[in-house]
Residue, then its C-alpha position, 0 to 999 in steps of 0.5 A: x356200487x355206481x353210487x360209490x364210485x361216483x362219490x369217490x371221484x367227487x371227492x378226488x377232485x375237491x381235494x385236488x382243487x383245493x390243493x391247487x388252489x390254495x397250496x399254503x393256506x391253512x385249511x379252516x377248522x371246517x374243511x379240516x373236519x369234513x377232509x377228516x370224515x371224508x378221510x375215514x370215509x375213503x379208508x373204510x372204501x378203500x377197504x371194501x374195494x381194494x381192487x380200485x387200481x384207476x382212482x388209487x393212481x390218480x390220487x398218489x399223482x396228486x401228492x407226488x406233485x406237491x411233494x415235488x413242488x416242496x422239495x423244489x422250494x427246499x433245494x433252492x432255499x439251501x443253496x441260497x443259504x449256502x451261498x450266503x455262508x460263502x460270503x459270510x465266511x469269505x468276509x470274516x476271513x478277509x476282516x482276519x487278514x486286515x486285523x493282522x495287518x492293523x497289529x503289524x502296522x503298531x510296531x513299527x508304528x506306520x501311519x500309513x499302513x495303520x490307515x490302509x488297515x483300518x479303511x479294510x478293516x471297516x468295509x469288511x465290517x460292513x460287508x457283513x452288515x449288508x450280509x446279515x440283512x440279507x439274511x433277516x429278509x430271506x426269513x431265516x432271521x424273523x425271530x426278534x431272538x435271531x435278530x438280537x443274536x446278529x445285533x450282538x455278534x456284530x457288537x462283539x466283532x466290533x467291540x475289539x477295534x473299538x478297544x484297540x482305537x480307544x488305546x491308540x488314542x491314549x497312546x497318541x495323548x501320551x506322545x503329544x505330551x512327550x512332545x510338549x515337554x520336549x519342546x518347552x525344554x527345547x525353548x528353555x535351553x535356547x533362551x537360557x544360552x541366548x540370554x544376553x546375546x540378543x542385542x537390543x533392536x534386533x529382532x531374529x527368529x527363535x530357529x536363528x536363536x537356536x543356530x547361535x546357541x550353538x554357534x561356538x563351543x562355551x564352558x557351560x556346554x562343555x560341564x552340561x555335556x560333563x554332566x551327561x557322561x556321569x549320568x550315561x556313567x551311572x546307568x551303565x554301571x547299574x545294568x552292569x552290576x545287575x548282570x554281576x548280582x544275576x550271574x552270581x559273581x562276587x562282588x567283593x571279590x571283584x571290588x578288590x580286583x578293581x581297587x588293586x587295579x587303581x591302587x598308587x605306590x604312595x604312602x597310603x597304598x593299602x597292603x591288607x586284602x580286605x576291601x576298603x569298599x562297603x558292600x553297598x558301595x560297590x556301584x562306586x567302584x565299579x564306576x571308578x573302574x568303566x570311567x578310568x577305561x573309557x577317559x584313557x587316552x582323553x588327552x589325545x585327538x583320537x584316543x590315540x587310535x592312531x598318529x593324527x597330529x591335526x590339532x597340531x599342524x592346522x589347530x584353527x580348521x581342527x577346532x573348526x572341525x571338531x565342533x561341526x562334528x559335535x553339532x551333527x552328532x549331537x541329536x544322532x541316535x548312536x546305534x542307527x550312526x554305526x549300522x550305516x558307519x559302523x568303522x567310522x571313528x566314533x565307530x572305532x572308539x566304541x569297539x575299542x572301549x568295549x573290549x577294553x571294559x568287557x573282557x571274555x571272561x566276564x562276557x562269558x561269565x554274564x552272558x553265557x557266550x562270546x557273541x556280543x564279543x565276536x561281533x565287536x572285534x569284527x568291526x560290527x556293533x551288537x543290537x543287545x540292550x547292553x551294548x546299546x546302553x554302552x553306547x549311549x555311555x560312549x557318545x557322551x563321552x566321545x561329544x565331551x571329547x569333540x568340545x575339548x578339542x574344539x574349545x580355544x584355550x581347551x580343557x584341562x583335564x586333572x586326576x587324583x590319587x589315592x591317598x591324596x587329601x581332599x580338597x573340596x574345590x577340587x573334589x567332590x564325595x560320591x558318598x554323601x555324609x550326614x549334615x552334608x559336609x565332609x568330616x576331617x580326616x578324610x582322604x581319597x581311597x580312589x578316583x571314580x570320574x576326572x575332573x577339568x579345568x576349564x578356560x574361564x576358570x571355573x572347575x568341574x569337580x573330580x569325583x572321589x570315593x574317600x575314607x577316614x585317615x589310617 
């Protein structure tokens, strides 16, 4: 009994040396093998004497402070862990918030907020670079299958603003052409009006070419600025009858309306109800019909938007007057002019020709309401994308008007009936016939745009829409 006992405590105490003195160091095959007999030799006493309080106490102490010291270890290996996710969590929702701010700062395109974004955006990114190292050395990253994980999840965090720089990059080629362009442009138009100005011996800078280019109102400023109206013309008609066409209207019918509207008491006054206009043509005739309301009242100062009679009293000062208008408006985006001016007179001009070109109904018709409508007879300017290209439509030919009435001797201007023989000095198709001459027998069936005579005795050309002879 004495000797067991003694064994017993023997053994108690190799075990609890060994475990002090190597507490995570793998045991050799060895010891493992002399604790698994020892082990079976301690159950096999502990069977025989159950009644051993003392030594059974003892040994649960010693595993009790092991268990303790791991569970410590545990505890402060997660909350290590969970502060490391705070900040992970912490830095990808700040990366979030400078993300959103990169996207704002495209449209409106702001260099400045773009830069700011960017620089956060990029701390953000390596704020979770240091973290993820972090991670790696704590052990929680030692697999080589773990760090590539962290390597392609921080690729696919970055492999958007990579994509997002490339397009801005492209963006950014594209406007430096756009800008190229418009400077060679610039050059050309200033060396084709300077062409012949420049005296021989003097030498003036290419900014002090351009002041003289537009120095004084000329004929050839005036048919360029004549070509723009057309152009300006055309692009609203088209939007126009794209309206018609989605709202269903129809268009016969409306080109009727419009060729009655025009139709003279002359001769050759067409009585029948049926259209003189082919289906295709229609474009013309709705042209026929924004030009004759927006150059009624051409030939007065102010389209007769009052009894201004400047250009009479003091006609040299208005002329004076006139252009510096034209020069400052020249490069002015319309619609930013009327949201500081909106009841200047350009501003006035526009309302009036507006409502004189869209009536309710057809507003109503295209549109579904009178909003657009509304906002005009109150003296504001719509920001839709149809008043905005009426606008570009209204400065040409309010700029065409400023050059009239700066021009000494002005523009005359001339309009042709219907019915009137045509006269190719005078006129000019807008429907193009085959081999590019207009056959005999052909007569105006209505005016589409005015024509000017000029005070160098050169012509712009009305444009007509003719049919064959009845």
């Amino acid at each position: 009994m004495t000797r067991k006992v003694s064994n017993l405590s023997d053994l108690i105490q190799r075990v609890t040396a060994s475990c002090l003195l190597n507490p995570l160091v793998p045991r050799s095959k060895e010891v493992e093998e002399d604790s698994t007999s020892e082990s079976e030799e301690n159950r096999d006493e502990e069977q025989h004497y159950n009644d051993d309080d003392d030594d059974d106490e003892e040994e649960v102490e010693s595993d009790d402070f092991n268990g303790e010291k791991m569970t410590g270890l545990k505890v402060l290996k997660v909350k290590q862990m969970e502060v490391l996710m705070e900040e992970v969590f912490e830095t990808v929702s700040s990366m979030k918030r400078a993300y959103v701010k990169l996207q704002e700062a495209h449209s409106p395109w702001d260099p400045e907020k773009m830069r700011v974004a960017d620089v956060a955006v990029v701390s953000d990114l390596r704020k979770l670079a240091v973290l993820r190292e972090r991670f790696r050395r704590s052990g929680g990253g030692k697999k080589s299958g773990r760090r590539r994980c962290g390597v392609a999840s921080v690729r696919e965090v970055v492999a958007p603003y990579e994509a997002v720089v490339e397009e801005l990059k492209k963006e950014v080629k594209v406007k430096d052409l756009e800008v190229q362009n418009l400077k060679e442009k610039l050059e050309g138009v200033v060396a084709l009006n300077n062409s012949g100005e420049k005296k021989p011996g003097r030498s003036q800078s290419k900014r002090k070419l351009g002041i003289q280019a537009i120095a004084i109102p000329t004929p050839e400023l005036f048919e360029t600025t004549m070509v723009q109206v057309r152009e300006a013309s055309k692009s609203f008609t088209s939007m126009l009858l794209s309206l018609m066409h989605n709202a269903h209207w129809d268009i016969t019918a409306a080109v009727r309306s419009i060729e009655a509207a025009t139709a003279s008491t002359d001769k050759y006054h067409n009585t029948s109800t049926s259209s003189i206009v082919s289906s295709h043509h229609a474009k013309h005739a709705l042209d026929s019909y924004i030009s004759r309301k927006i150059f009624q009242g051409f030939d007065h100062e102010t389209f007769y938007m009052d009894g201004s009679l400047s250009s009479l009293l003091n006609p040299d000062q208005f002329r004076r007057d006139c252009f510096t208008q034209y020069k400052d408006m020249k490069s002015m985006d319309p619609a930013e002019l009327l949201g500081i001016l909106p009841t200047c007179h350009f501003g006035k001009f526009c309302s009036k020709k507006y409502l004189a070109i869209v009536h309710p109904k057809m507003e109503e018709s295209l549109f579904g309401n009178l909003e657009q409508h509304s906002q005009v007879k109150a003296g504001n300017h719509p920001r839709s994308e149809f008043y905005n290209e009426f606008l570009g439509l209204a400065k040409t030919v309010w700029l065409l008007h400023l050059l009239a009435f700066s021009s000494n001797p002005p523009p005359s201007q001339f309009e042709v009936s219907r019915g009137a023989e045509f006269h190719p000095q005078y006129m000019d198709s807008v429907v193009k016939f085959s081999g590019g001459r207009v056959p005999a027998g052909q007569v105006v069936g209505f005016p589409v745009s005015p024509g000017f005579k000029l005070g160098n005795g050169s012509v712009i050309k009305a444009r007509v829409y003719l049919i064959a002879r009845t």
